[in-house]
C-alpha positions in Angstrom: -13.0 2.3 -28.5 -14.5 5.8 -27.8 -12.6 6.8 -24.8 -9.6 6.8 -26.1 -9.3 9.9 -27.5 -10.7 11.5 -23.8 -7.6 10.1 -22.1 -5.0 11.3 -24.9 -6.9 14.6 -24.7 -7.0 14.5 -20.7 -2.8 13.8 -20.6 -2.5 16.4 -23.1 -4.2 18.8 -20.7 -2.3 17.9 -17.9 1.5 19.4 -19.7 3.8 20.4 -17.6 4.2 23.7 -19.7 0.6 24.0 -20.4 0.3 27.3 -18.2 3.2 28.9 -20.0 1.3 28.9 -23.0 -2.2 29.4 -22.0 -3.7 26.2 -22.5 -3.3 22.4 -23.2 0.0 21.3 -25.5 -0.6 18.1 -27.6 2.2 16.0 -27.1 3.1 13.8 -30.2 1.4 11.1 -31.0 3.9 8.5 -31.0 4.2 9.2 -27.5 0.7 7.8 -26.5 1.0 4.4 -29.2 1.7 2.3 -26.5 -0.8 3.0 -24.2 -3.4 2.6 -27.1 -2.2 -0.2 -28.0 -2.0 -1.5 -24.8 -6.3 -0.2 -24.6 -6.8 -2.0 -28.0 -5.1 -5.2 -26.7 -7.5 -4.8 -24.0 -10.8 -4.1 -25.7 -10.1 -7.1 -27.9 -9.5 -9.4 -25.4 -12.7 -8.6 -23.5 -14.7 -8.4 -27.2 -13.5 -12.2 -27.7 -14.9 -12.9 -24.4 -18.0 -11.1 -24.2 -18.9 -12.9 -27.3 -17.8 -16.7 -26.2 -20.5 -15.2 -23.4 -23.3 -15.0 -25.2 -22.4 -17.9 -27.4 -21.6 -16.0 -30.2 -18.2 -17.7 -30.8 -16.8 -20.7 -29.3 -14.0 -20.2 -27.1 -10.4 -19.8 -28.6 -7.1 -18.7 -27.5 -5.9 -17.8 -31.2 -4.5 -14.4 -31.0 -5.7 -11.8 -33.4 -3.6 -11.1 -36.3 -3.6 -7.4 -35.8 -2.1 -8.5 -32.0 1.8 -7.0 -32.1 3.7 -10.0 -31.5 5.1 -8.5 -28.0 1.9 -8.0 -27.1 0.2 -11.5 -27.2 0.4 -12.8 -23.9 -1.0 -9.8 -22.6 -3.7 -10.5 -24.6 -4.4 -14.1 -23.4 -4.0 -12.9 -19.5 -6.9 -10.4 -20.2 -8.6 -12.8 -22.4 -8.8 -15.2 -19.5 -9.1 -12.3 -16.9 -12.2 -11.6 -19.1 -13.8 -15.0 -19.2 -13.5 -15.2 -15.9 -15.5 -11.6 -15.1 -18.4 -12.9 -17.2 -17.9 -16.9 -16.3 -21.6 -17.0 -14.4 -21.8 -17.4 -10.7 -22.3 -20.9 -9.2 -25.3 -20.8 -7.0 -24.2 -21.3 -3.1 -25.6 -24.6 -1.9 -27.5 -24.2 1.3 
């Protein structure tokens, strides 16, 4: 997902000690796996759901292999947040 890398880049910018040194200070990388993970778990979720939407793929609750164990029910509590967002609207009966 392409945004991503703007919000690593935007916490980078936002170092404590980046005025000491003139500008932004990459933190390390490993500091910033689980919140892309976390964004990936995400993106999936809502990918699996977008596509039972337009009847792509029938709906499933398997979770992807490249899910991190820890990390599953999270994805089915976004995957159903998901199918909810793009469940169509019942038409009010006047």
């Amino acid at each position: 997902m392409s945004h991503f890398l703007p919000s690593t880049l935007q916490s980078a910018a936002a170092h404590p000690d980046a005025e000491k040194h003139g500008g932004p200070i990459m933190t390390k990388l490993g500091e910033n796996v689980p919140l892309l993970i976390d964004k990936a778990v995400d993106f999936m979720a809502s990918s699996q759901a977008f596509r039972e939407y337009l009847n792509k793929t029938p709906p499933r609750n398997v979770i992807p292999d490249s899910v991190p164990k820890e990390n599953a029910q999270v994805y089915l509590q976004r995957l159903d947040y998901y199918r909810q967002l793009y469940r169509p609207k019942q038409e009010e009966k006047l």
